[in-house]
C-alpha positions in Angstrom: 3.5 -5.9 2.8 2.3 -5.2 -0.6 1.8 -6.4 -4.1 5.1 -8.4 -5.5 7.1 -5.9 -7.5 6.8 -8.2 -10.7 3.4 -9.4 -10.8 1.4 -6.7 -8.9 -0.2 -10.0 -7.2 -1.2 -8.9 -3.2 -3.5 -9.9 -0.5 -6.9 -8.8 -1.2 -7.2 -8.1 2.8 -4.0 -5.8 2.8 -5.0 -2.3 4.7 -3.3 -0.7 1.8 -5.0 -2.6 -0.7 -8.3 -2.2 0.9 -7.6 1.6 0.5 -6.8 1.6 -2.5 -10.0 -0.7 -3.9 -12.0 1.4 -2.4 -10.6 4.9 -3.8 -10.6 2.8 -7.1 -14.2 1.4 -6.4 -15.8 4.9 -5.3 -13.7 6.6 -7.9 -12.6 9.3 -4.9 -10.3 9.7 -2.0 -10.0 11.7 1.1 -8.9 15.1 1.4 -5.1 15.5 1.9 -4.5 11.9 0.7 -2.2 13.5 -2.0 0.4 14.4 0.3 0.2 10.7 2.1 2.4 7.7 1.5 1.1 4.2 1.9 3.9 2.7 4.0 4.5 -0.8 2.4 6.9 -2.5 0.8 6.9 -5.2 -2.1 6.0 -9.0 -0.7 8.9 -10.4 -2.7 11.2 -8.1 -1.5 10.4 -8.2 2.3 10.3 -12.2 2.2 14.2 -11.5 0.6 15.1 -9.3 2.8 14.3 -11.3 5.7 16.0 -14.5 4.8 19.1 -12.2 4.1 18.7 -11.2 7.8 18.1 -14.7 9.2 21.5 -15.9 7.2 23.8 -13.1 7.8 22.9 -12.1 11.1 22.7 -13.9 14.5 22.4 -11.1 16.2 18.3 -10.1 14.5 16.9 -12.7 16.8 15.0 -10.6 19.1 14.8 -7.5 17.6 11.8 -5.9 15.9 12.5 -4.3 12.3 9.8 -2.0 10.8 10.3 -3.1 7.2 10.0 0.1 5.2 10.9 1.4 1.4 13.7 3.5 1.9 11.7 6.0 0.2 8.9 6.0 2.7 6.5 3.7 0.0 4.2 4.6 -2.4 2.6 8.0 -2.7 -1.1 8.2 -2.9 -0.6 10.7 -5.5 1.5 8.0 -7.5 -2.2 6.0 -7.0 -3.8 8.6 -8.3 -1.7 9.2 -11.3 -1.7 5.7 -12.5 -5.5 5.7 -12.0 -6.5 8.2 -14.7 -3.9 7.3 -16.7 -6.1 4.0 -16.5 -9.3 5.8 -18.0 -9.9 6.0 -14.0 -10.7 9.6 -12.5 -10.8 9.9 -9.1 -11.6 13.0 -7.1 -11.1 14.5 -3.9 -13.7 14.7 -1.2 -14.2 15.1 2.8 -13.4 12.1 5.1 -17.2 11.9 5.4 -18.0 12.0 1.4 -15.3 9.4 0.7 -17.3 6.7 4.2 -20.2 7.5 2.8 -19.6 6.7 -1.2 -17.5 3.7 0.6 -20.9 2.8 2.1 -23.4 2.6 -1.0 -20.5 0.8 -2.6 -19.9 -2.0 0.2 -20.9 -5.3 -0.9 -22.3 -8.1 1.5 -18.8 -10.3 2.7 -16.4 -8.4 1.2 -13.2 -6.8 2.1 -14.7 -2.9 1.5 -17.0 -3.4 4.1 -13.8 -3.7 7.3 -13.4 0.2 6.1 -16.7 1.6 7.3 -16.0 1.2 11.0 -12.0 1.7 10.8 -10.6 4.7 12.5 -10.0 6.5 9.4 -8.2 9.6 11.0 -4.8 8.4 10.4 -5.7 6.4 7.4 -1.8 7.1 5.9 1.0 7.8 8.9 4.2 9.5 9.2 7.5 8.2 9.1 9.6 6.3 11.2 12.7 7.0 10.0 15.0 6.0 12.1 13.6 1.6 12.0 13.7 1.6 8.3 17.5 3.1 8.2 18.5 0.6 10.5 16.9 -2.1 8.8 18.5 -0.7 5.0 21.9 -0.8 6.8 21.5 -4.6 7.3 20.0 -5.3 3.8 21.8 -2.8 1.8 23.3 -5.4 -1.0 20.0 -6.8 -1.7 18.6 -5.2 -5.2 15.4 -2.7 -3.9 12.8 -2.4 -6.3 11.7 0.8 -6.6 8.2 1.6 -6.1 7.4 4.2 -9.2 4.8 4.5 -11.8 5.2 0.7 -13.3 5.1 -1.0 -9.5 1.8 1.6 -8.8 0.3 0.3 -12.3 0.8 -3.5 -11.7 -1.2 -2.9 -8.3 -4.1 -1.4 -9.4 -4.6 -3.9 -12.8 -4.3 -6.1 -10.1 -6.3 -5.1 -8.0 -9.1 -4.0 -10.7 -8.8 -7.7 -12.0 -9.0 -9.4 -9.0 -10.0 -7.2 -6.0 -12.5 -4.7 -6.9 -14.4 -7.3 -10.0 -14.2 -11.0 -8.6 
């Protein structure tokens, strides 16, 4: 899950959050991150989406959904994008530039610091295609909020205001 598609509110200890705070916070990311997607979706709209399920469907019970955008979630590029247009530039650096900035950065007790020992070779994964379209079949009249530019934007202040300077 990710930040609500209104507010840009999320949980601080979100993987993908925690990814993102640190790119933000070390002002860099790891090479090939461009071509990544986070694989998330909007809090609000996953909580919908599962009640929707648990009312029109008796047949869920059991069953494991992989709850997915449609579009395969949020590019890192789109991260990227909405950070320098932010006034934030962030460049691109080895796996082992971006642990080590991540490192000098990490504060005592804070949410940076589960990064520095997490197997970061398959920090953004492929998709599973064929979970998500099943689940979009079930859930198809529900309104998906799209994950562009404005949803990427209302992350990050988010995060910025209440992740990365608390």
């Amino acid at each position: 899950m990710c930040s609500d598609s209104t507010t840009g509110a999320c949980n601080p200890y979100d993987i993908n959050t925690i990814i993102v705070a640190a790119s933000l916070k070390t002002h860099c990311y790891p090479v090939g991150s461009l071509n990544r997607k986070l694989y998330t979706l909007p809090v609000d709209f996953a909580v919908k989406s599962i009640v929707h399920l648990s009312m029109t469907r008796s047949d869920i019970y059991g069953n494991v959904y992989h709850v997915l955008h449609p579009n395969g979630g949020v590019p890192f590029e789109s991260v990227v994008v909405s950070a320098d247009k932010g006034h934030i530039k962030m460049n691109e650096v080895s796996l082992e530039e971006w642990r080590s900035r991540l490192v000098k950065q990490t504060v005592s007790n804070r949410s940076l610091e589960s990064l520095v020992d997490f197997p970061l070779g398959n920090l953004f994964i492929h998709e599973s295609p064929l979970s998500s379209k099943q689940f979009y079949t079930i859930v198809s009249e529900q309104d998906i909020p799209t994950m562009d530019d404005t949803y990427v934007t209302k992350w990050l202040t988010f995060i910025l205001e209440h992740v990365i300077h608390q």
